[in-house]
PDB file of N, CA, C and O in Angstrom:
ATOM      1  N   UNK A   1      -7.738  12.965  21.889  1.00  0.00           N
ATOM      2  CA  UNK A   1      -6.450  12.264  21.734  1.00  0.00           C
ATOM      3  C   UNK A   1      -6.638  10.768  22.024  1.00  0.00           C
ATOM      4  O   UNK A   1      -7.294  10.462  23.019  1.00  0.00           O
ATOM      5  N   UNK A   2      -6.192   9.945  21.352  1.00  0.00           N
ATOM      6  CA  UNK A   2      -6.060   8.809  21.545  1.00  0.00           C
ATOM      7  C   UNK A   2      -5.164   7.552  21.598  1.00  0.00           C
ATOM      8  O   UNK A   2      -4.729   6.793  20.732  1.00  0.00           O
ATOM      9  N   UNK A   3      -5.019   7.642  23.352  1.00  0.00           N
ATOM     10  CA  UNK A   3      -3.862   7.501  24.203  1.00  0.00           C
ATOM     11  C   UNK A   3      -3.907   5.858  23.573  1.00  0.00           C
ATOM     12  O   UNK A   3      -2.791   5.346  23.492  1.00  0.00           O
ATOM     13  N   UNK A   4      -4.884   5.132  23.197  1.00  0.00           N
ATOM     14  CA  UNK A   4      -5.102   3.846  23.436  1.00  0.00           C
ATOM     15  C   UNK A   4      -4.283   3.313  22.287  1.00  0.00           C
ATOM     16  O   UNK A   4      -3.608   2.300  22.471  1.00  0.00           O
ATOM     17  N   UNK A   5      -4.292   3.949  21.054  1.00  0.00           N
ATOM     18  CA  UNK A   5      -4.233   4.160  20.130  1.00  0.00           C
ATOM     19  C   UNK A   5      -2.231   4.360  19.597  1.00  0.00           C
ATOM     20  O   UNK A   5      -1.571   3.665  18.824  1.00  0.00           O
ATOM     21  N   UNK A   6      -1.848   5.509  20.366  1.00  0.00           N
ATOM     22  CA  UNK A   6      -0.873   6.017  20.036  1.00  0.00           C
ATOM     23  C   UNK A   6      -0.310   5.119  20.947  1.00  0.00           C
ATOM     24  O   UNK A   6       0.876   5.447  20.946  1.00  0.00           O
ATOM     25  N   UNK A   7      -0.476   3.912  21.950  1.00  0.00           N
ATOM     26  CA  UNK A   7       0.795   3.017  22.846  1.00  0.00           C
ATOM     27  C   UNK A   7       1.396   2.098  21.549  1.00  0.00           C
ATOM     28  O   UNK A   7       2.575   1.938  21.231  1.00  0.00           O
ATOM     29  N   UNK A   8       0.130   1.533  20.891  1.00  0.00           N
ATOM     30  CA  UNK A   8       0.808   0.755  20.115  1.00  0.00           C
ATOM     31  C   UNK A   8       1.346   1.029  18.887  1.00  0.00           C
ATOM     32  O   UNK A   8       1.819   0.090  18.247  1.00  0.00           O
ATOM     33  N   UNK A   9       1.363   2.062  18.468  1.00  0.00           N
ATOM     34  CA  UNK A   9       1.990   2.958  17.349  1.00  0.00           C
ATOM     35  C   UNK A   9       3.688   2.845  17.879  1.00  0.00           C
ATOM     36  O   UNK A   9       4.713   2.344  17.416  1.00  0.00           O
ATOM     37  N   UNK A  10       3.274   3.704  19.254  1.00  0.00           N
ATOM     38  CA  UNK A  10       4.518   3.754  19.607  1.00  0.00           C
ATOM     39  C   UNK A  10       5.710   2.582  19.158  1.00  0.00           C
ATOM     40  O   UNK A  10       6.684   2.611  18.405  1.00  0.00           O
ATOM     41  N   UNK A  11       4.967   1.345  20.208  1.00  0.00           N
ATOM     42  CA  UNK A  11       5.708   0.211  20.034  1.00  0.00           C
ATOM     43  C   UNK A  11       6.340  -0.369  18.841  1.00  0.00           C
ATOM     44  O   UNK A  11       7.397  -0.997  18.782  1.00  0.00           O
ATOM     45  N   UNK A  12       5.539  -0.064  17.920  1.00  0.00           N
ATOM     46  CA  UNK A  12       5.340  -0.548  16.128  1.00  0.00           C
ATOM     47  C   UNK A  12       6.129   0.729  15.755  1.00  0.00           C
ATOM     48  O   UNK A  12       6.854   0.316  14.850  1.00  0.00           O
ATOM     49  N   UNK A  13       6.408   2.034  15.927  1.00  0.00           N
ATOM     50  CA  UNK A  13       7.607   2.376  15.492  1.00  0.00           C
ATOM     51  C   UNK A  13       9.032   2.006  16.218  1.00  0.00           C
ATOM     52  O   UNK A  13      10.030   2.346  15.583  1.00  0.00           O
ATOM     53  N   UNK A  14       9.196   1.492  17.201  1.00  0.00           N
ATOM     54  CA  UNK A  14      10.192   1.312  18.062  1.00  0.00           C
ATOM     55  C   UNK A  14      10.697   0.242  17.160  1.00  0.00           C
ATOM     56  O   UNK A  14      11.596   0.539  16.374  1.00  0.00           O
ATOM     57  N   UNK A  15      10.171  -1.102  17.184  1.00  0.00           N
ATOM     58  CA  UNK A  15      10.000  -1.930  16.301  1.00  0.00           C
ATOM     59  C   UNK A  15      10.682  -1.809  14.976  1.00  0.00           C
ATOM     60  O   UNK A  15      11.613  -2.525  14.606  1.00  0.00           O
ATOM     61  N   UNK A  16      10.332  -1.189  14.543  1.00  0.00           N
ATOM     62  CA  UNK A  16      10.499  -1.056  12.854  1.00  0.00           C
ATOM     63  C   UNK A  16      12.038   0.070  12.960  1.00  0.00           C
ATOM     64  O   UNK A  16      12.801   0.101  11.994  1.00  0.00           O
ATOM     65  N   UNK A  17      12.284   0.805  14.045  1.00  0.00           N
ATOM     66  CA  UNK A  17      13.532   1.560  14.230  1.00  0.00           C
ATOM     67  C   UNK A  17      14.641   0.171  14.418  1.00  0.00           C
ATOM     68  O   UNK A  17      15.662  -0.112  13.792  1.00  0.00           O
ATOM     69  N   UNK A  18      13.996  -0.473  15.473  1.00  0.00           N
ATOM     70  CA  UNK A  18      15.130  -1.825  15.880  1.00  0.00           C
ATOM     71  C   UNK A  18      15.673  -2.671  14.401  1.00  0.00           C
ATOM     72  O   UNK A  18      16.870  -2.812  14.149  1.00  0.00           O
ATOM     73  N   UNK A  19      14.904  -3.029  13.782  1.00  0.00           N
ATOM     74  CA  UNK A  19      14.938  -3.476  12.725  1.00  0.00           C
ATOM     75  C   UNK A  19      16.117  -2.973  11.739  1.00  0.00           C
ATOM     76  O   UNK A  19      17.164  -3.484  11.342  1.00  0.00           O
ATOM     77  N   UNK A  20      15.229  -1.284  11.448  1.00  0.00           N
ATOM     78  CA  UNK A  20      15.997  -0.448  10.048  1.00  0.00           C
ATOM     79  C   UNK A  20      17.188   0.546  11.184  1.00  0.00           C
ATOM     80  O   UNK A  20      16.587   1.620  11.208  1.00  0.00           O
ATOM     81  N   UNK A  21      17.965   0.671  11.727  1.00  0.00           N
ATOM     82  CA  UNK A  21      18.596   1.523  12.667  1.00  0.00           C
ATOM     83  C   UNK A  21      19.290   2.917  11.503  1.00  0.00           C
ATOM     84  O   UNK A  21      19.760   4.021  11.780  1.00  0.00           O
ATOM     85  N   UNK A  22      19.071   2.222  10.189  1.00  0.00           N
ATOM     86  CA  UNK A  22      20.078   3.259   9.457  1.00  0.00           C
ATOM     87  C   UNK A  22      18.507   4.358   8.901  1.00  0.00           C
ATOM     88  O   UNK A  22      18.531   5.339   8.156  1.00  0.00           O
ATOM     89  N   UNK A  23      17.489   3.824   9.481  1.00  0.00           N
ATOM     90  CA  UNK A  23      16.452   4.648   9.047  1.00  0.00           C
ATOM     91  C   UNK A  23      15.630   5.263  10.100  1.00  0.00           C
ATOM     92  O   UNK A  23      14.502   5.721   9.922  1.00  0.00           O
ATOM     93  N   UNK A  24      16.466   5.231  11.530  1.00  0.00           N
ATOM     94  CA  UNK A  24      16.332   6.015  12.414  1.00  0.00           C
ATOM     95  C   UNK A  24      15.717   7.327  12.488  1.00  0.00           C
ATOM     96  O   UNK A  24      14.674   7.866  12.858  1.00  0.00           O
ATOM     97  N   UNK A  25      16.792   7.580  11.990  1.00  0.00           N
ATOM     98  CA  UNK A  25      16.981   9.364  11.652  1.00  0.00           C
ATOM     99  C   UNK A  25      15.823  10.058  11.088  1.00  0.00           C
ATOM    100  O   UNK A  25      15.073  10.921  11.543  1.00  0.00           O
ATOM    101  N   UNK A  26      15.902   9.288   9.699  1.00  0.00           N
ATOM    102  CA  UNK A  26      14.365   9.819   8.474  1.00  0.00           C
ATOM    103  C   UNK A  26      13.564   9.505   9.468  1.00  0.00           C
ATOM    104  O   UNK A  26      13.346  10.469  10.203  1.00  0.00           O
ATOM    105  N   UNK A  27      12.925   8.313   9.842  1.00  0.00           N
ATOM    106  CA  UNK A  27      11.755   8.334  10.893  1.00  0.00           C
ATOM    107  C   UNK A  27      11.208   9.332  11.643  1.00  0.00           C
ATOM    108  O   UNK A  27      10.121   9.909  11.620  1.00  0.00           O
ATOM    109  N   UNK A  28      12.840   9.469  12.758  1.00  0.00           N
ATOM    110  CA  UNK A  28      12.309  10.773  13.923  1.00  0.00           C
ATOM    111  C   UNK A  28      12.500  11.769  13.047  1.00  0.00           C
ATOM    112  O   UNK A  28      12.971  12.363  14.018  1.00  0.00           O
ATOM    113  N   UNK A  29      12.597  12.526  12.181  1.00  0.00           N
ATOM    114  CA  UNK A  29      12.494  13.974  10.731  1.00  0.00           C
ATOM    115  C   UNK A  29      10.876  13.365  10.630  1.00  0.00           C
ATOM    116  O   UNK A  29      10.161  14.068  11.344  1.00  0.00           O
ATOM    117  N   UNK A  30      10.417  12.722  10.234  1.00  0.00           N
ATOM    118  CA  UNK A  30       9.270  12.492   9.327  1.00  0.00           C
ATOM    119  C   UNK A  30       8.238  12.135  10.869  1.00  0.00           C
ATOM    120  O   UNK A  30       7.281  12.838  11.192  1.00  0.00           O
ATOM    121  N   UNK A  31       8.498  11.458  11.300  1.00  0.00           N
ATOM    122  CA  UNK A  31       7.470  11.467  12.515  1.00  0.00           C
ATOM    123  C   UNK A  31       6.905  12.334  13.078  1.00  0.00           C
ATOM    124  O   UNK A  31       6.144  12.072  14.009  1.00  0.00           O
TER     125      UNK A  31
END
């Protein structure tokens, strides 16, 4: 697993949720 990896994913979807909020939803479905 790669913890190092998945922090900044994280952040970079948080990101891109803040941004699109009406594409929230599909995200967390598809994530």
């Amino acid at each position: 697993m790669t913890i190092g990896l998945d922090l900044p994913r994280k952040i970079l979807n948080a990101q891109t949720e803040a941004r699109k909020p009406e594409n929230i939803k599909e995200e967390d479905v598809g994530g």
